[in-house]
ZAKEFI-47812 format. One record per residue (C-alpha): residue in three letters; x, y, z. Coordinates in pm, 1 decimal. Example, Ala and Ser with C-alpha at 12.3 -4.5 7.8 and 13.67 -1.06 7.14 Angstrom:
# ZAKEFI-47812
<atom ALA,<1230.0,-450.0,780.0>>;
<atom SER,<1367.0,-106.0,714.0>>;
//
This chain:
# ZAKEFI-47812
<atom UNK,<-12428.2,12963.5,11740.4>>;
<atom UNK,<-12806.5,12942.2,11699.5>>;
<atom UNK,<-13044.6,12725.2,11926.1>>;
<atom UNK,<-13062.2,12479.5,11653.6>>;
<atom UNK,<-12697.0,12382.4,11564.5>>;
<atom UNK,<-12631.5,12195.3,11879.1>>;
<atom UNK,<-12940.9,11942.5,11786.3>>;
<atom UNK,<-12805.6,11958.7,11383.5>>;
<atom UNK,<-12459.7,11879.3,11504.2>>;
<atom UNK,<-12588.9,11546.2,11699.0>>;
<atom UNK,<-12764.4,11465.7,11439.6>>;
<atom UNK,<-12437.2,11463.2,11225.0>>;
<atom UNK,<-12236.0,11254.3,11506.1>>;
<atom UNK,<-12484.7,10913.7,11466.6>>;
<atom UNK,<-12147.5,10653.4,11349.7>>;
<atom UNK,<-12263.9,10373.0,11530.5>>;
<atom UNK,<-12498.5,10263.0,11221.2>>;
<atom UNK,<-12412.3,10102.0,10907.6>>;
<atom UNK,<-12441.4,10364.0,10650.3>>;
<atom UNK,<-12782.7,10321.1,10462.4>>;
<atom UNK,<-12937.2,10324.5,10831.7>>;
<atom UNK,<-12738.2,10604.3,10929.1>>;
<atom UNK,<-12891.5,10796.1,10651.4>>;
<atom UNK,<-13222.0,10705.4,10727.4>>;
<atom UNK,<-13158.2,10800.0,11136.1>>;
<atom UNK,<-12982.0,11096.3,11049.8>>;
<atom UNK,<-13307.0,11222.8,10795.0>>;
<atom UNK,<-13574.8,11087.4,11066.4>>;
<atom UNK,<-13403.4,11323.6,11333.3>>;
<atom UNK,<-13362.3,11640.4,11088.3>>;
<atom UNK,<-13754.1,11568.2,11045.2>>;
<atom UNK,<-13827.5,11565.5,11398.2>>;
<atom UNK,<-13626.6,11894.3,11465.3>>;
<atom UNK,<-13778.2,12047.1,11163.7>>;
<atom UNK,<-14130.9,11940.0,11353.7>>;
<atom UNK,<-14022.4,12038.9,11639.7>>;
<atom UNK,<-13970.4,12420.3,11481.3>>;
<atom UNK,<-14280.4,12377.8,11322.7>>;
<atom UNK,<-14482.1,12310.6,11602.8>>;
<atom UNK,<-14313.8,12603.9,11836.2>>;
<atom UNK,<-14390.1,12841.8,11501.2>>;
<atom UNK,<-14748.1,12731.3,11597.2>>;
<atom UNK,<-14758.9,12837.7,11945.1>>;
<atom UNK,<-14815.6,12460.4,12040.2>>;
<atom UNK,<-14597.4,12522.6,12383.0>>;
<atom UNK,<-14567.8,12461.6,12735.0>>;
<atom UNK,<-14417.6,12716.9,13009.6>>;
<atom UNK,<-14155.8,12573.9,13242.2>>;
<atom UNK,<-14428.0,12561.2,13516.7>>;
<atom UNK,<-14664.4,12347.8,13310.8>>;
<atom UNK,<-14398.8,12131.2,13273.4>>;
<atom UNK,<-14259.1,12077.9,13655.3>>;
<atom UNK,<-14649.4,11960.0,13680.0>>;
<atom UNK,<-14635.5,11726.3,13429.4>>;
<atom UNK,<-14322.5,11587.9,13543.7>>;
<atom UNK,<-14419.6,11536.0,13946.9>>;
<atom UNK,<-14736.0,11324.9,13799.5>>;
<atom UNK,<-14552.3,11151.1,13508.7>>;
<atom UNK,<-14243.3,11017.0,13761.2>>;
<atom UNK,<-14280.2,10795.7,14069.8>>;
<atom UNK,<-14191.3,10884.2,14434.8>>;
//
């Protein structure tokens, strides 16, 4: 199983919509993984350490 078949397979479990907005949730969060992809492609990244720092200053004590 690849990285992205987890997210696709989510993306394929939204049933709590009526249909013609499932279809439209379901396409919106293809695009975002698709962007997602894209934007790791790109090098547009951050390590796991860039992100522990982000967190302590993003969340409350």
């Amino acid at each position: 199983m690849s990285d992205k078949e987890p997210a696709v397979d989510e993306g394929t479990q939204l049933d709590d919509y009526p249909p013609m907005e499932e279809g439209a949730r379901k396409a919106e969060f293809l695009a975002g993984i698709d962007e997602a992809l894209r934007q790791v492609e790109r090098g547009e990244t951050y390590s796991i350490e860039e992100m522990e720092k982000f967190m302590e200053e993003w969340l409350p004590e």
